[in-house]
Every structure is written in C-alpha cells, then in structure tokens.
C-alpha positions as CSV (number, residue, x, y, z in Angstrom):
1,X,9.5,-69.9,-80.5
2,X,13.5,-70.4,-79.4
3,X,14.6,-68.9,-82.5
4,X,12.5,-65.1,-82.1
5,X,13.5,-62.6,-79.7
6,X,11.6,-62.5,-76.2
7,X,9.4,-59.2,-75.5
8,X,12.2,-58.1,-72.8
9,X,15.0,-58.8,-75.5
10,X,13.0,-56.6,-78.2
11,X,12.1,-53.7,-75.5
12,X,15.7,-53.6,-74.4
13,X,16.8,-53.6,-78.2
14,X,14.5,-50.9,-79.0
15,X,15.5,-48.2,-76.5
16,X,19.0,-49.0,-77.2
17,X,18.3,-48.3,-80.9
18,X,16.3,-44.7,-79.6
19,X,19.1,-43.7,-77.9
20,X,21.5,-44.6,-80.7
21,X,19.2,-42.8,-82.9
22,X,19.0,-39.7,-80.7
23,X,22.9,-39.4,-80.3
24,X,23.0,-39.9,-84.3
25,X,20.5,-37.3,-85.4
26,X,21.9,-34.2,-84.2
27,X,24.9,-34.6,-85.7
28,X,23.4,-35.6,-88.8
29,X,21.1,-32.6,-89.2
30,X,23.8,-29.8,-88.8
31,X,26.2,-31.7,-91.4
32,X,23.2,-31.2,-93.7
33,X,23.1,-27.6,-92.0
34,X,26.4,-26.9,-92.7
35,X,26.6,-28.0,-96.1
36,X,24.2,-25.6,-97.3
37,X,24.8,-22.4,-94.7
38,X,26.6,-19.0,-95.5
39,X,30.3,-18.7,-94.8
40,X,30.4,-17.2,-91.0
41,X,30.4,-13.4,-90.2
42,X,32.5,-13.3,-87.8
43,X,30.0,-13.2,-85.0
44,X,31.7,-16.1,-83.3
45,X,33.3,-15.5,-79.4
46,X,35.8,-16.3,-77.7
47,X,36.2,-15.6,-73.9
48,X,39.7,-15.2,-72.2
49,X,41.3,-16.2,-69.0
50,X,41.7,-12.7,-68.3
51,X,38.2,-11.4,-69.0
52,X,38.3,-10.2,-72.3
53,X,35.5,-11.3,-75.0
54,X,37.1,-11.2,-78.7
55,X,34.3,-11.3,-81.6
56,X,35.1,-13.2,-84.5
57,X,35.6,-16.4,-86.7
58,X,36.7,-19.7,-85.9
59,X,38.7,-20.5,-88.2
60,X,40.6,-23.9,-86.8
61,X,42.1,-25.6,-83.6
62,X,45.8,-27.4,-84.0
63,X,48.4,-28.0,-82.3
64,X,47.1,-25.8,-78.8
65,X,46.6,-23.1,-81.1
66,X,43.0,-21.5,-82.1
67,X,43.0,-19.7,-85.4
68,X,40.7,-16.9,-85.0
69,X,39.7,-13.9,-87.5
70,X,38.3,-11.0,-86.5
71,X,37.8,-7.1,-88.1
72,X,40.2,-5.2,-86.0
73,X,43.4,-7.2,-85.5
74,X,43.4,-9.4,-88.3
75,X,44.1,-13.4,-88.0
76,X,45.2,-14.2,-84.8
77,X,46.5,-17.2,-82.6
78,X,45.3,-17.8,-79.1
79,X,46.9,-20.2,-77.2
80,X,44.3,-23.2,-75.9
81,X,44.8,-23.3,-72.6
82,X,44.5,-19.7,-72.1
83,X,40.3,-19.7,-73.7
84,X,37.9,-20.0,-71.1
85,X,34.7,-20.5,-73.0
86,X,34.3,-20.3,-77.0
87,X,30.7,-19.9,-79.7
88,X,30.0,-20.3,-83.1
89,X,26.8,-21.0,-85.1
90,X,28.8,-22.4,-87.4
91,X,29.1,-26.3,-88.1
92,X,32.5,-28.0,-87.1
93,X,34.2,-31.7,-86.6
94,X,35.6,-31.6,-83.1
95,X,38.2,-35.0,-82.0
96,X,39.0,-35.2,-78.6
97,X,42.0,-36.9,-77.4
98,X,40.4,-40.3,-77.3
99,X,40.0,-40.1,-81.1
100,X,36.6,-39.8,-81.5
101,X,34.7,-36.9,-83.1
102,X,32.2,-35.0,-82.2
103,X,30.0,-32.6,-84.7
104,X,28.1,-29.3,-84.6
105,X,27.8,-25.9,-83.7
106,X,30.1,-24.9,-80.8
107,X,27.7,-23.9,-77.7
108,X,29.1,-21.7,-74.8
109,X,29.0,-24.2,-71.7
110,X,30.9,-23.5,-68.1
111,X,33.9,-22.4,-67.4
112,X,36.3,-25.2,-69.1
113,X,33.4,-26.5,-71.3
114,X,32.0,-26.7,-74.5
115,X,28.7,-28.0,-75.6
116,X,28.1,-29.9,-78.7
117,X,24.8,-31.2,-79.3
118,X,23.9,-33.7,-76.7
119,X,27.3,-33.4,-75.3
120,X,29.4,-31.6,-73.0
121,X,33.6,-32.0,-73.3
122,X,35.9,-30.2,-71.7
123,X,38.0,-27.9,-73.3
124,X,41.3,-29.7,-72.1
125,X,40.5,-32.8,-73.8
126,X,40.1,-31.0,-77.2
127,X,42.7,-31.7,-79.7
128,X,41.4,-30.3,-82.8
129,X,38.6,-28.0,-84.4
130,X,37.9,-28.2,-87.7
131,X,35.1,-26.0,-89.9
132,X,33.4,-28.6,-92.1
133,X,33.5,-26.2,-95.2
134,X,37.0,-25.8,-94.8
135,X,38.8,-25.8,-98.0
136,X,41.8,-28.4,-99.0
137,X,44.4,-26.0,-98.6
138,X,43.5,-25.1,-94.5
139,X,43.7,-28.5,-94.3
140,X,47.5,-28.9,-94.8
141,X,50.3,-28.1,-93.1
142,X,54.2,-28.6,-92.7
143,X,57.7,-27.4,-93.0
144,X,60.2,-26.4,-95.6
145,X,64.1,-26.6,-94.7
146,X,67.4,-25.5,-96.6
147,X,70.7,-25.7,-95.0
148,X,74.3,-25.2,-96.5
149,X,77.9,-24.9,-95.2
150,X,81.1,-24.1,-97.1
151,X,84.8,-24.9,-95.5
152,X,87.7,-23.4,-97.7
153,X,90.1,-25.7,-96.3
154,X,89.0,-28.6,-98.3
155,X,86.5,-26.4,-100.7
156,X,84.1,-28.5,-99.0
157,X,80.0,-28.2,-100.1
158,X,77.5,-29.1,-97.9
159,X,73.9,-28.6,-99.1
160,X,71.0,-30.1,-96.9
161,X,67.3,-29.7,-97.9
162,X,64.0,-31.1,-96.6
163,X,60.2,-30.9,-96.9
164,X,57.4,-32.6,-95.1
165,X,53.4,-31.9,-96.1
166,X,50.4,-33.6,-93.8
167,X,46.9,-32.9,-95.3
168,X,44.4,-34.0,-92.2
169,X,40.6,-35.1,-93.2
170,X,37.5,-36.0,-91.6
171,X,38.6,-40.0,-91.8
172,X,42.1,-40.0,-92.9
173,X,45.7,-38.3,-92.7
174,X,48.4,-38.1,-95.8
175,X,52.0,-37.0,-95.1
176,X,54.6,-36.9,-97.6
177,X,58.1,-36.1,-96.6
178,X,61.6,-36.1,-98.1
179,X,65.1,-34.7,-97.7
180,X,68.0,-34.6,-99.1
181,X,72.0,-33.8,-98.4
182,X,74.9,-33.6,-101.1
183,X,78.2,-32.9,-99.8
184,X,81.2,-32.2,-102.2
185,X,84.7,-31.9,-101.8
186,X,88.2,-31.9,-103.1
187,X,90.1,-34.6,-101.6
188,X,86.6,-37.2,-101.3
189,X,84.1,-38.0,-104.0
190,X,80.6,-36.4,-103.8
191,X,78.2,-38.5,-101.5
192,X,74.9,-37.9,-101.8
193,X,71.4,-39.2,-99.6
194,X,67.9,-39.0,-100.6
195,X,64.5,-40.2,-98.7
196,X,61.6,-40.0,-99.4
197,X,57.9,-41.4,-98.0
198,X,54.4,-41.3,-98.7
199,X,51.9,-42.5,-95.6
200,X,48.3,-43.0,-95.7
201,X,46.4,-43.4,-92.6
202,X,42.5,-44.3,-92.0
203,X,41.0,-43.7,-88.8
204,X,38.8,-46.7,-88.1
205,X,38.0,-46.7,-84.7
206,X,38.7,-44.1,-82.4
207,X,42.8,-44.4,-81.4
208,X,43.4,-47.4,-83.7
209,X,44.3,-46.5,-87.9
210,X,45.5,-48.5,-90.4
211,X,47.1,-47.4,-94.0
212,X,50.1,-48.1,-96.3
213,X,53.5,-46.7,-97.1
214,X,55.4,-46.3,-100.0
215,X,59.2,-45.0,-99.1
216,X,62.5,-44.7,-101.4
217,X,66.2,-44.2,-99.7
218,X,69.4,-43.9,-101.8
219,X,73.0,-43.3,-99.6
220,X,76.1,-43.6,-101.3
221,X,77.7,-44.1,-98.1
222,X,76.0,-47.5,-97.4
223,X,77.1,-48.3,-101.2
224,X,72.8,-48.1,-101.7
225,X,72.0,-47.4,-105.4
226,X,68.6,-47.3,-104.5
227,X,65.6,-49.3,-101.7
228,X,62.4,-49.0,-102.6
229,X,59.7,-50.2,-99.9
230,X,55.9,-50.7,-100.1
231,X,53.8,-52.2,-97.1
232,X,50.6,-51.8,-95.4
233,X,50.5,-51.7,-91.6
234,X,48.0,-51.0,-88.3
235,X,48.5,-48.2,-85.7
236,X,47.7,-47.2,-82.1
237,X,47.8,-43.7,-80.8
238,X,49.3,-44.0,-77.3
239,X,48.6,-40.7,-76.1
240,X,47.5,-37.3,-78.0
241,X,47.1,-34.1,-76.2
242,X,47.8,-30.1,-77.1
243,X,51.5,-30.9,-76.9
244,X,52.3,-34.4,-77.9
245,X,51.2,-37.0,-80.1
246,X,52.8,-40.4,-79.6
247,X,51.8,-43.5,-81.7
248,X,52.9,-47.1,-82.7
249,X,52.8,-48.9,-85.7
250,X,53.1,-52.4,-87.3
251,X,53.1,-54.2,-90.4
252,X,54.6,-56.3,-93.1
253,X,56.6,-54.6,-96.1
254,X,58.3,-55.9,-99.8
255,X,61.4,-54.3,-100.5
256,X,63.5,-54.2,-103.6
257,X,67.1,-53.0,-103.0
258,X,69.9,-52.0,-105.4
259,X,73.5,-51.6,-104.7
260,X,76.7,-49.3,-106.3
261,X,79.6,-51.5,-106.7
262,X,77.4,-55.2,-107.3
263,X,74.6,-53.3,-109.3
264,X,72.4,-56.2,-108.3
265,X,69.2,-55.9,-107.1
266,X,67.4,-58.3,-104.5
267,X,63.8,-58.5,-102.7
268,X,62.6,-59.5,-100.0
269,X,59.8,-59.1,-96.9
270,X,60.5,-57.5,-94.1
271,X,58.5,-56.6,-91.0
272,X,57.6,-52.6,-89.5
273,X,57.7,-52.0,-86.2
274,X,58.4,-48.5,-84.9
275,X,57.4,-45.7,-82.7
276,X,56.8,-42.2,-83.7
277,X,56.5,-39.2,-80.9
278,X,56.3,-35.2,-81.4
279,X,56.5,-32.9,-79.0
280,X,55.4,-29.0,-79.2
281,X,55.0,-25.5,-77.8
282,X,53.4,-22.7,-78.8
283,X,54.7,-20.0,-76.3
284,X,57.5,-18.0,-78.4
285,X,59.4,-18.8,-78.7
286,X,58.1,-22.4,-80.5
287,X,59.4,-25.2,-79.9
288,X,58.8,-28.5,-81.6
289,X,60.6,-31.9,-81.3
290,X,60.3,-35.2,-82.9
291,X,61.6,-38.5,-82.7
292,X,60.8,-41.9,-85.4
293,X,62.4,-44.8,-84.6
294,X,61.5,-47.9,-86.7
295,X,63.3,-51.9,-86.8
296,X,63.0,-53.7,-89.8
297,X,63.4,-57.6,-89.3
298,X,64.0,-59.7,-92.2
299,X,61.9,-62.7,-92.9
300,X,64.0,-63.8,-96.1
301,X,67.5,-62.8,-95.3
302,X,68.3,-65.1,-91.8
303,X,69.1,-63.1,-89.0
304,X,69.1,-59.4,-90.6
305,X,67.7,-56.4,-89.1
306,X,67.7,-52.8,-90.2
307,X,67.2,-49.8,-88.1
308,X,66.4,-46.4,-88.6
309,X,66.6,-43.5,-86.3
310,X,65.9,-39.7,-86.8
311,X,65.5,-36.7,-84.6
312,X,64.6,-33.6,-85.8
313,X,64.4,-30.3,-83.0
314,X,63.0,-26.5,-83.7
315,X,63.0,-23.7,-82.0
316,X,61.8,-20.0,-83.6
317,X,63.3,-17.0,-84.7
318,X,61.1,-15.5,-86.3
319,X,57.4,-15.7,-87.0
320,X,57.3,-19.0,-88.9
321,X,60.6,-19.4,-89.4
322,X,62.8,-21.8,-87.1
323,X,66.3,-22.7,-86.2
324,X,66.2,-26.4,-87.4
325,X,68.8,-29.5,-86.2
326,X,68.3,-33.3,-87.4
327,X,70.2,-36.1,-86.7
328,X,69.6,-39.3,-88.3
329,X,71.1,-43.5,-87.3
330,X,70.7,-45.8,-90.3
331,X,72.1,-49.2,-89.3
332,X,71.9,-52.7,-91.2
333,X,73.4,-55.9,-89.4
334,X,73.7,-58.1,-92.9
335,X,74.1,-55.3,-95.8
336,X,73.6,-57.3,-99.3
337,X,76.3,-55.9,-100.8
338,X,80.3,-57.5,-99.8
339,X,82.1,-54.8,-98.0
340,X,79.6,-52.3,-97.2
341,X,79.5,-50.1,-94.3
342,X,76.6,-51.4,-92.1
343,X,76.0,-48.0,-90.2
344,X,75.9,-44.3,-91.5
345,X,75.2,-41.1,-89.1
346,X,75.1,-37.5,-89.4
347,X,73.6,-34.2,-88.8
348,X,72.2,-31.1,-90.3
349,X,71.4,-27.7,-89.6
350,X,68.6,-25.5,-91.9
351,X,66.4,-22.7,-91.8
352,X,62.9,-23.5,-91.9
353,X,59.9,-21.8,-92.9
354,X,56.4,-23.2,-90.9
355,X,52.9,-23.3,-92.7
C-alpha cells in the first residue's frame, strides 16, 4: 500500500534507530551509575606534559583550568593545555566547544585524547568537566568588587561596588549581576547609579539558547528615577574555547521608565540586540577581559535608540584577588524626559575577590 513504509525504508529506519540506541545507552547507564556510586577516592590521574603522573580527584574543568584534589598537595589547579592524558571511574558531563555534551567515566586515550564511552574527543576541544554529583555551590562562580576614592580638595566621596554570580547546570546557565557608584561632594549634589540584571539561559540545541531577562537601572545623571526591563530573547554562541567565549543575542523587551524632575512614568517595547565577549588567562598572573555591548531600538517611541556599553579588565595580585577597571557608555538619542542629558560615561577602579 502507498501509505506503509517499503521493506528498504523500514531496514534503513531500523539500523538508524540501533545506532541511535547504541550511542544513547552508554550514556544512560553510567548516569544511573553515578547516581548511586560512592564519592571518588581519589584514585583518579592525571598525566603531565612533562612526565609526571599526579593521583587524585577530579574535581571540575573551567575556564582552562582543572580542579584537581589530591592527599599531598591539597587542591590544586593545572592549567589545560599543559595535561596530556587524564582517568577517572567517576561519572561526569563533558561539553565540548560545539555545545554538545558528552557523559561518562573519563577513559585514558592517546596523547591529546580522551575517551568517553563510544567516543573519542580531543582534549583541545574540551571546554568544561563537570562531576554529575556535584553539589550547587561548585556549581557557581563569580566576582565581588569594592572601590573608593576620597579628594580633600572638594571633600569629594567616591564609592563604587559590584557583584556578579553565574550558577552553570546540566541544561541551563543563571547570572545575576549588579553594581553600584555614589559619589558625594561639597560643591555638587550626590549622584548616584544602580544596575542590576537577572539572565536565564536554556541550552536547546547545541550553540543555540534561549532565556529571559529581567534588569533595573537608576542614574541620576540621565535625570532616570528608575527603568525597569523584562524580555525574553534567542542566542548563538559564536565561538567558545579555554580562553574566550563570544555570543550574540536577540529579542523583544517591555520597559517601564520613570524620570526625576517629570516623575512620570511611560512604557513601551523595545528590541535586544547585543554582543557579549570575555576573554581569559590563567598563567599568573590572570588576566580576564570582557566586553557587552547591547542597542535597544524603539518600536513605540519613533526613531529612538538606546545603547549600552561596558568594559570591565582584571589582572591579579594576589591569589583570587584582582586589580579591577570598568568603564561603562550609556547613550539615549530621544530621552523621555525635556532637558535630559542623552549620554553618561565614567569609570571605576576596585579590588576584587574571585570565587
């Protein structure tokens, strides 16, 4: 009959669905495995460029750097691109820079190589290892930032702070951020800034996410009382390695705006569209840079567009604790409030403590 399947069409379906189901089952099995399996004993390995074997635990790969645990020297970091081969009998999610993840113990493969279940993947192209048992806390990381200056000619205050947490699971990635500057001084009234964002993002296929925002800005020198923003967009990593992670993103958004002098409020929908990159290293000293750039176009206020631009570069003292400048570009064509300034600038300098 034209409406069944011909015998070729059902073989060909039935050793794609075998193969599908062999790729599948591994994984499944030591997810199950690891669910129910003893914490490790640190009888894990990791082999050296240089020749040296280190016995351990595997605690997590981020960032080019391998958290390892072992009896004699504590918790240490090895930098990626200096392991040569690594083993664990413990169960973990591996993502490669494409995006997609891979699970299971980690088998010792060639030189370069790692072998995880059915597959082999090169250690270069690993971005991140993850133990499935981890616990909520391992999962987060981020910065804390505090900055102040004092100038006795105008018994001028300056008092900067920031903090930014990302919690990264199986499927999904939260980040909340915020930051804050208050300067006072005798001959000017105070002015003060606040941000503050929440972003949710679902992996759904590989280098493609999707998620929502929720953000709140308040700058007294754009004469803004108070903006509150809620959206949803879509995202696409553009490339994601041991050292950088760059990304796009799009979407519509309703914001709600309040000004000083007016003290009237207005909505309206604007559009997202922006561009975030991040650049690292992990030889000390540490380095990190990041840049976010984001337009939002108007599609109820004719012809306005707002723009957003921040920077933000560390570089290490100390163990965890970095030398910090940020500069930020906040620039609106049609302000909704008469006389406002339509662009504000500035930057900071803080202390900031790495987790």
């Amino acid at each position: 009959m034209s409406g069944q399947p011909r015998p070729a069409n059902l073989i060909a379906m039935s050793s794609f669905a075998s193969r599908a189901f062999a790729r599948a089952l591994p994984g499944s099995l030591v997810l199950l495995l690891g669910a129910t399996a003893a914490a490790a004993q640190k009888t894990d390995s990791v082999w050296i460029r240089n020749g040296d074997r280190i016995t351990g635990e595997v605690k997590s790969l981020s960032r080019a750097l391998l958290k390892y645990s072992t009896d004699d020297l504590g918790t240490i970091y090895i930098e990626w691109d200096h392991v040569e081969r690594i083993s664990s009998a413990a169960t973990f999610e591996v993502q490669v820079r494409s995006g997609i993840k891979h699970y299971g113990p980690l088998g010792k493969g060639r030189n370069g190589t790692l072998v995880l279940g059915l597959d082999t993947l090169l250690l270069a192209d690993i971005v991140t290892i993850t133990p499935i048992r981890q616990t909520l806390l391992a999962r987060v990381d981020g910065y804390l930032d505090l900055g102040f200056s004092y100038q006795k000619a105008h018994k001028t205050l300056q008092l900067t702070t920031g903090a930014k947490l990302v919690y990264r699971g199986p499927v999904s990635e939260t980040a909340i951020e915020a930051s804050t500057f208050r300067e006072d001084r005798e001959d000017a009234p105070e002015t003060t800034r606040l941000t503050a964002d929440l972003r949710q993002r679902f992996l759904i296929a590989n280098l493609w996410s999707t998620g929502f925002e929720v953000g709140y800005e308040q700058n007294e020198e754009l004469d803004l009382a108070g903006r509150v923003r809620v959206g949803a967009f879509g995202a696409r990593t553009l490339s994601r390695n041991n050292h950088v992670d760059f990304w796009a993103i799009a979407g519509p958004l309703v914001t709600r705006e309040r000004y000083v002098s007016t003290d009237s409020t207005s909505t309206s929908l604007e559009g997202l569209i922006g561009v975030v990159f991040s650049a690292f290293r992990y030889d000390s000293p540490k380095f990190d840079a990041s840049v976010t750039s984001q337009l939002y176009p108007s599609f109820t206020i004719q012809g306005r567009v707002r723009w957003q631009n921040d920077l933000r570069v560390s570089y290490e003292l100390v163990k965890d604790f970095m030398i910090t400048t940020t500069l930020f570009d906040s620039h609106d064509n049609k302000p909704q409030s008469v006389g406002a300034p339509k662009n504000d600038f500035g930057t900071t300098l803080a202390i900031s403590w790495s987790f």
